[in-house]
C-alpha positions as CSV (number, residue, x, y, z in Angstrom):
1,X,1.7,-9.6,-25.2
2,X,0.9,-11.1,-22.0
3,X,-3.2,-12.9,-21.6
4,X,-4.4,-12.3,-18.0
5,X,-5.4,-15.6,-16.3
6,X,-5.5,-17.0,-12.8
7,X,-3.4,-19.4,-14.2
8,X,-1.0,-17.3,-16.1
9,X,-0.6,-14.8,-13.0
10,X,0.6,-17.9,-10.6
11,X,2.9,-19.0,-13.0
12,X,4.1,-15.5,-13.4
13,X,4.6,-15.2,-9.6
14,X,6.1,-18.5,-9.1
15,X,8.8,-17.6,-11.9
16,X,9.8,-14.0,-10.3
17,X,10.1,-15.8,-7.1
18,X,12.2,-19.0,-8.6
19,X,14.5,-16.3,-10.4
20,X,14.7,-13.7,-7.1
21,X,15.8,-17.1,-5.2
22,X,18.6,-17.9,-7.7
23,X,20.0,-14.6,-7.4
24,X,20.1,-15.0,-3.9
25,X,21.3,-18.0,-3.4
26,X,23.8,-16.8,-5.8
27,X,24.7,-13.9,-3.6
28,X,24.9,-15.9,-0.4
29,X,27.8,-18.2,-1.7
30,X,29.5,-15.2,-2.9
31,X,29.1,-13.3,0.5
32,X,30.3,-17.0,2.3
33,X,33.5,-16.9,0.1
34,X,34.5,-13.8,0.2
35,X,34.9,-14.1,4.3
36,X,37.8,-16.2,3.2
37,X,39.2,-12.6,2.2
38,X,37.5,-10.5,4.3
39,X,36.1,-11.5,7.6
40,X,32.6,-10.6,9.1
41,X,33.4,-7.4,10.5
42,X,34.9,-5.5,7.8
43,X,33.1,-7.5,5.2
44,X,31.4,-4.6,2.6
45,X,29.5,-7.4,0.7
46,X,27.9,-8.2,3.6
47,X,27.1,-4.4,4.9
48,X,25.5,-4.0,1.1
49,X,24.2,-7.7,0.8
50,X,20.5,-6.6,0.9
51,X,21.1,-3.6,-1.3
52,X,22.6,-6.1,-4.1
53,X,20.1,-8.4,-3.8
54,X,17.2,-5.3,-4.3
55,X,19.0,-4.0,-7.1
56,X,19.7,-7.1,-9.1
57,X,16.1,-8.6,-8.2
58,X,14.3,-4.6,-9.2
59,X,16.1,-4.4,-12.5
60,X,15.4,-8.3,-13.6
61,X,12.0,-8.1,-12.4
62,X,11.6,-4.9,-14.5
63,X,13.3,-6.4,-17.5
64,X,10.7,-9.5,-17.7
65,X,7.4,-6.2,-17.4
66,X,9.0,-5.0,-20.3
67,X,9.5,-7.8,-22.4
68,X,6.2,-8.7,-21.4
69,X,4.8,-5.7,-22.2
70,X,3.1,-5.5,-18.7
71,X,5.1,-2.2,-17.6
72,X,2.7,0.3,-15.4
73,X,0.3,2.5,-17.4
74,X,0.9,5.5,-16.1
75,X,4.1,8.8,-16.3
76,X,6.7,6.3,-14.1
77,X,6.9,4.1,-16.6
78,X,8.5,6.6,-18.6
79,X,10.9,8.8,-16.5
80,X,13.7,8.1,-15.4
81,X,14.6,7.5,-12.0
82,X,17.7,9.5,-10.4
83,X,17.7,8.0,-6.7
84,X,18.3,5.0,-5.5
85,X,17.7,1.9,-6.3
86,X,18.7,4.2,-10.0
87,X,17.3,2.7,-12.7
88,X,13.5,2.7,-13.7
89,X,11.8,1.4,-16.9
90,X,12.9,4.3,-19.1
91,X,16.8,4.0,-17.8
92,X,16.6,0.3,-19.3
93,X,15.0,0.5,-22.5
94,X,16.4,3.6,-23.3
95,X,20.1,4.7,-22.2
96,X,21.0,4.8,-18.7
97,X,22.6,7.8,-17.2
98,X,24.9,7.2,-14.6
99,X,26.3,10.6,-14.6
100,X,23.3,11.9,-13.9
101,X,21.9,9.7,-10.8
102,X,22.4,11.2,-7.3
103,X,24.2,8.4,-5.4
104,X,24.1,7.0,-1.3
105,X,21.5,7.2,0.6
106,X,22.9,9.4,3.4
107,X,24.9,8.0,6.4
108,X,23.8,11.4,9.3
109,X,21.6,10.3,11.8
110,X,20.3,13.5,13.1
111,X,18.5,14.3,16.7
112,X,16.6,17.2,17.3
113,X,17.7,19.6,20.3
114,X,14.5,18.9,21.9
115,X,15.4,15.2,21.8
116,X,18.7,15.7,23.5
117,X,17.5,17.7,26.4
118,X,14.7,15.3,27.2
119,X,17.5,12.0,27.1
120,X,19.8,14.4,29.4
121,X,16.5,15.4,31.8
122,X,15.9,11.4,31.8
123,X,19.5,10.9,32.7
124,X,20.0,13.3,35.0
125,X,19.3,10.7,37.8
126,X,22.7,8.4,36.9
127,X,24.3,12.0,38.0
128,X,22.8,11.5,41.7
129,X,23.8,8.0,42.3
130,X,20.9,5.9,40.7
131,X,22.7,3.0,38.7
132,X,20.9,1.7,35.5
133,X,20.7,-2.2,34.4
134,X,21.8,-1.4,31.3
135,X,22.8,1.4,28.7
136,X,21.9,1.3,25.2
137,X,23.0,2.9,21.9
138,X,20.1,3.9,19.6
139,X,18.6,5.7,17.3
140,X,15.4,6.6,18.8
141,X,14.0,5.4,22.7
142,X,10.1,4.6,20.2
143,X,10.3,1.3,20.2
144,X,6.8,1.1,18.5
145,X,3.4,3.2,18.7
146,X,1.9,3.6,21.8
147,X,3.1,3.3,25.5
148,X,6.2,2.1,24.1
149,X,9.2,4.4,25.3
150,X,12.0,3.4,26.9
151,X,12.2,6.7,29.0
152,X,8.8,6.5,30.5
153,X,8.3,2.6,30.4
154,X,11.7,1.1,31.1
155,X,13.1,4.0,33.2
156,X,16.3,1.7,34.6
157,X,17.8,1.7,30.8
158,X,19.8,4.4,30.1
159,X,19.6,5.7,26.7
160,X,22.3,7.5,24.5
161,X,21.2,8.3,21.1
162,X,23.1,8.2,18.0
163,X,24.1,11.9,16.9
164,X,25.9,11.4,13.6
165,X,27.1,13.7,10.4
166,X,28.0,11.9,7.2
167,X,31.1,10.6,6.9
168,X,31.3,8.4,10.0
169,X,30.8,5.3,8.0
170,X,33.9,3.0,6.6
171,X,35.9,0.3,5.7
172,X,39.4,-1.4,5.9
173,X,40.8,-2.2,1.9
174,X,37.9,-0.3,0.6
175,X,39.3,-0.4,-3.0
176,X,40.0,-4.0,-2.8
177,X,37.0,-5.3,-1.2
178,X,34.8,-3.3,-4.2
179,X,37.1,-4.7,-7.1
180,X,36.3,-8.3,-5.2
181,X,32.7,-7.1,-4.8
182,X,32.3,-6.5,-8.9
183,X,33.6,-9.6,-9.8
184,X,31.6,-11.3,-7.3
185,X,28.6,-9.6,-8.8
186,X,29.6,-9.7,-12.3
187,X,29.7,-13.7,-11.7
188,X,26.4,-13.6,-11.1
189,X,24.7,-11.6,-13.5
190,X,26.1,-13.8,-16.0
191,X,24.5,-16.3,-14.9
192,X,21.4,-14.9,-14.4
193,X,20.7,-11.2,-15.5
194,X,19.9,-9.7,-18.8
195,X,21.2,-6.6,-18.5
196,X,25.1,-5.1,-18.9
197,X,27.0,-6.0,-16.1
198,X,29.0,-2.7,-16.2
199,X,26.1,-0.5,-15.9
200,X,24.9,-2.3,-12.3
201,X,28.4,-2.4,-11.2
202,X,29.1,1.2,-11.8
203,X,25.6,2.1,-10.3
204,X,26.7,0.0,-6.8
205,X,30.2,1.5,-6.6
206,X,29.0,4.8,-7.0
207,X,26.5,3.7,-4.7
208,X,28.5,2.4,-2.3
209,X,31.2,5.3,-2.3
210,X,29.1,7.9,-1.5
211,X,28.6,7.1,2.2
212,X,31.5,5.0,2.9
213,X,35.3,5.5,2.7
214,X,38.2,3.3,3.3
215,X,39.5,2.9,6.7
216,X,37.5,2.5,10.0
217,X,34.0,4.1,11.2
218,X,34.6,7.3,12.7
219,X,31.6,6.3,15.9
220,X,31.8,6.1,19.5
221,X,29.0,3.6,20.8
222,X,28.6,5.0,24.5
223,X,26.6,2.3,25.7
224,X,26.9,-1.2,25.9
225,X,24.1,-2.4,23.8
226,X,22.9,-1.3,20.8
227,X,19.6,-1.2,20.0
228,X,18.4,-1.0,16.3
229,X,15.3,-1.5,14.4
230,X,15.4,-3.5,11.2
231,X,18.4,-5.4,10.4
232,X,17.7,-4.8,6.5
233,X,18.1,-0.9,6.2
234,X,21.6,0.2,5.1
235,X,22.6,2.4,7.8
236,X,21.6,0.0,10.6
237,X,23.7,-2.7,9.4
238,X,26.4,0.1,9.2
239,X,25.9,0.7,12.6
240,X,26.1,-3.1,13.7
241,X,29.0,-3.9,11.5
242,X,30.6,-0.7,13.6
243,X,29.6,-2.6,17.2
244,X,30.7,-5.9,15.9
245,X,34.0,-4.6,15.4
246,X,33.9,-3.1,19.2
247,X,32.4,-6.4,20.5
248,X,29.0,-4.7,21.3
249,X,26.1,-6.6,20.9
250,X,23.2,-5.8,18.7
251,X,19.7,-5.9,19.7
252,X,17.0,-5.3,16.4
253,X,13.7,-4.7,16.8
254,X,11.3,-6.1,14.7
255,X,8.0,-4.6,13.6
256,X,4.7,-5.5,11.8
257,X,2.3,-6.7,14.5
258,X,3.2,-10.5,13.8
259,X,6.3,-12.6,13.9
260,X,7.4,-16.0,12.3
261,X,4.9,-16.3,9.9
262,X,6.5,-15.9,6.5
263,X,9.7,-17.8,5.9
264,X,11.4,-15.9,3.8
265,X,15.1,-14.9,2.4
266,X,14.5,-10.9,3.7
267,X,14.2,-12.7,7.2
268,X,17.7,-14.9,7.4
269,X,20.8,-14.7,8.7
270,X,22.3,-13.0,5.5
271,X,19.7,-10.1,5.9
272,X,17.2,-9.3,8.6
273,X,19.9,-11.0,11.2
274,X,23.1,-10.9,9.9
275,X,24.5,-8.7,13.2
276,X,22.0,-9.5,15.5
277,X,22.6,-11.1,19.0
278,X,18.9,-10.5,19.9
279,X,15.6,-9.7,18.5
280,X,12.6,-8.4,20.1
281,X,9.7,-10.4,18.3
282,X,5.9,-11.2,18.6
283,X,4.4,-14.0,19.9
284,X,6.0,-17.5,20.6
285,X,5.3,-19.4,17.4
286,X,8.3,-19.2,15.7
287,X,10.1,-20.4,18.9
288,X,7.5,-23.0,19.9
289,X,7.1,-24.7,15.7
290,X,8.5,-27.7,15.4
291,X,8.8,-27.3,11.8
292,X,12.3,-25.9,10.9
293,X,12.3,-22.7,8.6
294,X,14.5,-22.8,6.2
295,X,15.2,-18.8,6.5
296,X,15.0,-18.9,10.3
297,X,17.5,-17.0,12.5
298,X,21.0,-18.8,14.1
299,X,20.3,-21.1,18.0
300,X,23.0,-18.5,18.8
301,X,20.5,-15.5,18.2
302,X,18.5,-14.6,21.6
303,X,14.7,-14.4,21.1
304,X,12.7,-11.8,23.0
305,X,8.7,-11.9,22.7
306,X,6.4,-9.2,23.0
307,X,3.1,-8.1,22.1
308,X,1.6,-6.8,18.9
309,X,0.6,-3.3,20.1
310,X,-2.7,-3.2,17.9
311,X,-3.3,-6.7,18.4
312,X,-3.3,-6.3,21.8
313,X,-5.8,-3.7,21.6
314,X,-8.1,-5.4,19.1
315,X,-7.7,-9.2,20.4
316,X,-11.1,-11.1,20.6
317,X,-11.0,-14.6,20.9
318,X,-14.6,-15.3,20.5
319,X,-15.3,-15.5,16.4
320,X,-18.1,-13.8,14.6
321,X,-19.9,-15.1,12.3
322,X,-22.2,-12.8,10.0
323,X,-25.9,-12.4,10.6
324,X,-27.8,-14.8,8.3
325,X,-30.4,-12.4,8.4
326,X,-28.0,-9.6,7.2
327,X,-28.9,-8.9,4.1
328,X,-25.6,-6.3,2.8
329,X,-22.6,-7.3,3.8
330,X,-20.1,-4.6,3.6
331,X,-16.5,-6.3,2.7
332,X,-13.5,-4.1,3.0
333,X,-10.5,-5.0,1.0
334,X,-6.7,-4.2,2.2
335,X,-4.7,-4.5,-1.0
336,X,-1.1,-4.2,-0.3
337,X,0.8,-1.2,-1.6
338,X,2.5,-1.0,-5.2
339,X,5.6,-0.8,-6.4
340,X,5.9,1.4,-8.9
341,X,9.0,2.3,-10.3
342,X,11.3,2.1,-6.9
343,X,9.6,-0.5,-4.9
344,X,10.1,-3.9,-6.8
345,X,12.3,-6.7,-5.6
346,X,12.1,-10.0,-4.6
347,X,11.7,-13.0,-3.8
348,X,8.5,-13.2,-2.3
349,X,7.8,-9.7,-1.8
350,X,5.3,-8.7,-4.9
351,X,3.9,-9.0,-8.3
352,X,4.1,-6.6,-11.2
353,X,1.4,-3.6,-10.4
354,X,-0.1,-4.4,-14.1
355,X,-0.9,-7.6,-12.8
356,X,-2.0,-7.0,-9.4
357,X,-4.2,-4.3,-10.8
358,X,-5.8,-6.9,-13.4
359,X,-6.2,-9.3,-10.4
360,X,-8.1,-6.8,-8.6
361,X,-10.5,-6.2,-11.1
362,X,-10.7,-10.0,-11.6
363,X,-11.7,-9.9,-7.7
364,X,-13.7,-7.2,-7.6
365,X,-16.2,-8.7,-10.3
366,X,-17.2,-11.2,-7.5
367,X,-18.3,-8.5,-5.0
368,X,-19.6,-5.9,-6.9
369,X,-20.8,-2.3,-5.5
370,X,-20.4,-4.3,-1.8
371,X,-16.9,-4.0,-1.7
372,X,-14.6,-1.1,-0.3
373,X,-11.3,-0.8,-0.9
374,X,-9.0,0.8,2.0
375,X,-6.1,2.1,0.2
376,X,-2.4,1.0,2.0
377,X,-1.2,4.0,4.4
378,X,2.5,4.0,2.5
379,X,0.6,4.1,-1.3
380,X,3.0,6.4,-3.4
381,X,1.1,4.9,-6.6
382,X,-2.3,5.8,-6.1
383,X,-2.7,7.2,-9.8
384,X,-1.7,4.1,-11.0
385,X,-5.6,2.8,-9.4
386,X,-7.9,1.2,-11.7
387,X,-10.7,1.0,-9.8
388,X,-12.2,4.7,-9.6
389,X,-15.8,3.5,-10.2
390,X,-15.4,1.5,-6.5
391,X,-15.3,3.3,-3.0
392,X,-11.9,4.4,-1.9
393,X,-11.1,5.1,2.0
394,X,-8.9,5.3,4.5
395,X,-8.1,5.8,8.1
396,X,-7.2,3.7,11.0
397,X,-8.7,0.6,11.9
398,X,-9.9,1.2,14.8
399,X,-12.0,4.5,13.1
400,X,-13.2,1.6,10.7
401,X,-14.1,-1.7,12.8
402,X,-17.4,-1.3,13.2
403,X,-18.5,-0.1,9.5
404,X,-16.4,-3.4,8.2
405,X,-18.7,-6.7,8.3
406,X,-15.9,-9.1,6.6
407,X,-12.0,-8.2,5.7
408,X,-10.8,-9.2,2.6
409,X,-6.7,-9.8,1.9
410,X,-4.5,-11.0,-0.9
411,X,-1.3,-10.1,1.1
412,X,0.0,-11.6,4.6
413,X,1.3,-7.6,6.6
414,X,1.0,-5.6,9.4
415,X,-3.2,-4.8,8.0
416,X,-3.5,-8.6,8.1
417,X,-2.3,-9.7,11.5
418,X,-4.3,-6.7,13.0
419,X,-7.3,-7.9,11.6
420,X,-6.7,-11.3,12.7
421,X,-7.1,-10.1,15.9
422,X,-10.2,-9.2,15.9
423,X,-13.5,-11.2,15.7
424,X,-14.7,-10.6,12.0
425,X,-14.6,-12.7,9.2
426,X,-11.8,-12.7,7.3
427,X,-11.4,-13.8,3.5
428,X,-7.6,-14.7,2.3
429,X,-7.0,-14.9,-1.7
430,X,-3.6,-16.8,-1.6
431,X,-1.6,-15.4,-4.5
432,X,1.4,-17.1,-4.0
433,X,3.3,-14.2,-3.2
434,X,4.6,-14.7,0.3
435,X,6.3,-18.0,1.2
436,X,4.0,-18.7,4.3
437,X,5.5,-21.1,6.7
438,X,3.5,-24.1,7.4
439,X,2.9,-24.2,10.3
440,X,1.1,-20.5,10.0
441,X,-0.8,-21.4,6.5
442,X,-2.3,-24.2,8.7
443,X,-3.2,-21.9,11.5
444,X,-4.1,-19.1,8.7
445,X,-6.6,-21.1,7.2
446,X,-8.5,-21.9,10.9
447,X,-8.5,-18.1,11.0
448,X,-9.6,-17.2,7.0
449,X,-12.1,-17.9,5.2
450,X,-9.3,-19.0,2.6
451,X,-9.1,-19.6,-1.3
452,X,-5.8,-20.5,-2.9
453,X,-6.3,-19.3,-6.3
454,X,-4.7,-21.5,-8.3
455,X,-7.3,-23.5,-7.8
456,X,-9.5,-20.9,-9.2
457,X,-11.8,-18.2,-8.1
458,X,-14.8,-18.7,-6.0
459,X,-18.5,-17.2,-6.9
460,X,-20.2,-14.7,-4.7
461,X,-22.3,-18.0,-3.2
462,X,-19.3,-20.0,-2.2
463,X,-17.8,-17.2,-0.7
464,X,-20.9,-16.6,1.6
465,X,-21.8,-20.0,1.9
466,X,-18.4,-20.4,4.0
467,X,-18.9,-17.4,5.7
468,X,-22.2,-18.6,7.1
469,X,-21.2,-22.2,7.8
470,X,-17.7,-22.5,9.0
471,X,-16.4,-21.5,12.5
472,X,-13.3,-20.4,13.0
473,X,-10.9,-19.9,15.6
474,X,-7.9,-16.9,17.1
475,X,-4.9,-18.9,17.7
476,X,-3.2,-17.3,14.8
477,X,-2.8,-14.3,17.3
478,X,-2.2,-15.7,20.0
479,X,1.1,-17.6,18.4
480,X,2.5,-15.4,16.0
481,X,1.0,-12.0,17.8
482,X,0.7,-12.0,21.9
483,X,2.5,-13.8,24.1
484,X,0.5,-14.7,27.2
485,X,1.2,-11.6,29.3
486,X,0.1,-7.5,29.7
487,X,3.3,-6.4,28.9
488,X,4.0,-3.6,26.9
489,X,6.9,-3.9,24.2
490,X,9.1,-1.4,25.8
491,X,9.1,-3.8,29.2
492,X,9.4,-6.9,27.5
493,X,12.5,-6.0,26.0
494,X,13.6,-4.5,29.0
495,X,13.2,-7.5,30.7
496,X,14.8,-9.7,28.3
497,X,17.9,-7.6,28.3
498,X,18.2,-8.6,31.9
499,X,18.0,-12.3,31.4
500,X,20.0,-12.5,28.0
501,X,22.5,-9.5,28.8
């Protein structure tokens, strides 16, 4: 049985990681041979690369919480799971069946009516002799919250929006690049995976066949660019493979607030990039480092940068300390979400929720009744909580800002950058989860108040005393966030399509 410890939870973290990296390294030298066979544009391995790597990571990483015996306390810990990614903790202790899973994850991309009429009222002025710099492909003219739509703030792109039924997705040699594909992965998993081989092959062809047959997509790209979100969701590196093939260029929009930060497999030219010609990014830091990253994208790969939409709105460069005459300081913790019985993978994406949980409580014993916790807007595990005796909220931050005396992280996302942006105090718990690029971890810890814990946890009087005593300063915002001008998102790529395209 597993013995919670600081200690024992870094090494735990540092061995899913280690593991989660083999297996993709693994998979990267099988994707780079089999382009011997099959080239770029027709390559399946490479269309289902990041679905491989999620499956073989999920079901490892579940195999270790159950030889452990750190599986969630809770009912999905004990059903069995018939969607993708397929197979939960029951489905591998007990027998897994594939006859009963409910494959593919759906290849439509569906517009409403009330969609199409607007793009056509937007277009009508190309009918009447107006002339647009460029015409994009997409899935959607959002391209994040706020005054960010192409029709309204980049009126001289023309948009045509993807209106697809299932079916439209394939590939050349379908049958032969899926027998290459199991030996590929069967390779692996001897190498490194406890469980049957068959089963996970069987579960990714069955997988893989239900949204894609042999032979070319069945897709028209009307204009000349197309313009995606992230390069890791299945049907958007369907649709790039489709443009590469037609010589279109791809354009993916990143999200998240922050850019450059982490460097990390999930963000590398086998995954996030692997059809991308451009990406619209935050900030300049990942093009201005002068540290390499070892995940970074290809010198071929155009960088557009844009600013965080929320950290534009909350930017203060001026820090805040406390009050030293303030005698209840409120701090509001922003755990990350869990994973549950779906959601694991790696590397450098989690921990097991048992442990996570146990580090919470380990954490909130510092703070006591001053903490809050604001549960994660995407939290599907919720019941899986053990902390009911603390205060549980939610809502945006800006409904929260000025209740919150001092922000309190474990977890570098979207939550973290926006409260980087701000002026309050900010305490970072480095778990080891996230593979932070230097040059940010430097410029993190100017920002945070910040405590690796392997070097063990801090009392409620060191934790204070630091708050009190240490200034800090914004440039983690302004380099990884904002990028020196008013811009909104939606004209910043705009403009960058006319200097790169």
């Amino acid at each position: 049985m597993f013995k919670f410890s600081l200690d024992a939870l870094c090494d735990h973290i540092a061995d899913d990681n280690e593991i989660s990296l083999r297996i993709y390294n693994s998979l990267t030298a099988k994707y780079i041979q089999s382009l011997n066979s099959y080239p770029k544009d027709i390559n399946l391995i490479g269309v289902y690369f990041v679905d491989i790597l999620k499956l073989l990571t999920h079901t490892f990483l579940k195999v270790k919480e159950i030889n452990l015996g750190i599986t969630p306390n809770n009912e999905y810990a004990s059903k069995s799971l018939n969607t993708w990614p397929y197979v939960s903790y029951k489905d591998i202790y007990s027998s897994c069946n594939v006859e009963s899973k409910t494959f593919g994850k759906g290849s439509a991309i569906e517009q409403s009516q009330i969609k199409l009429l607007i793009q056509f009222l937007v277009n009508i002025q190309y009918l009447f002799g107006s002339k647009p710099s460029s015409t994009l492909s997409l899935i959607s003219p959002k391209i994040d919250s706020g005054p960010n739509l192409l029709w309204s703030q980049a009126s001289n792109i023309k948009t045509n929006m993807l209106n697809l039924q299932s079916g439209w997705f394939g590939v050349p040699q379908l049958d032969d690049q899926i027998k290459l594909l199991r030996e590929s992965i069967a390779e692996i998993m001897e190498n490194h995976h406890p469980l049957s081989s068959k089963l996970i092959l069987d579960l990714l062809e069955r997988h893989i066949r239900a949204d894609c047959h042999s032979g070319n997509s069945k897709i028209q790209f009307k204009g000349k660019i197309l313009l995606l979100s992230s390069g890791v969701e299945l049907h958007n590196r369907m649709l790039s493979i489709s443009a590469l093939q037609k010589e279109i260029p791809v354009i993916n929009v990143m999200h998240g607030e922050a850019f450059g930060v982490q460097d990390e497999p999930i963000c590398s030219d086998f995954t996030e990039f692997m059809y991308s010609d451009a990406i619209l990014g935050y900030g300049e830091g990942f093009i201005a480092s002068a540290s390499p990253y070892k995940f970074g994208i290809k010198k071929t790969i155009s960088y557009i940068k844009s600013n965080g939409v929320k950290a534009s709105k909350y930017f203060e460069n001026e820090y805040q300390k406390p009050s030293l005459d303030k005698k209840n300081i409120k701090y509001f913790y922003y755990p990350t979400s869990l994973s549950g019985v779906s959601h694991r993978y790696g590397p450098y994406r989690d921990t097991a929720d048992y442990l996570y949980l146990k580090w919470q409580e380990s954490m909130f014993s510092i703070f006591g009744d001053s903490i809050v916790i604001k549960s994660h807007p995407k939290e599907k595990y919720s019941k899986s909580y053990s902390f009911h005796n603390k205060k549980l909220i939610s809502g945006s931050l800006e409904d929260l800002l000025n209740d919150i005396d001092v922000f309190i992280f474990d977890y570098i996302g979207t939550a973290f950058h926006e409260a980087c942006s701000t002026n309050k105090p900010i305490v970072y718990f480095d778990l080891g989860i996230r593979n932070i690029h230097k040059d940010a971890l430097n410029v993190i810890k100017d920002r945070t108040i910040y405590f690796d814990i392997k070097d063990g946890m801090p009392t409620l009087s060191e934790v204070k005393d630091r708050l009190f005593q240490e200034d800090k300063e914004n440039n983690y915002s302004t380099k990884y966030s904002l990028c020196g001008d008013d811009k909104t998102r939606a004209q910043s790529l705009s403009e960058g399509i006319q200097e790169f395209f």
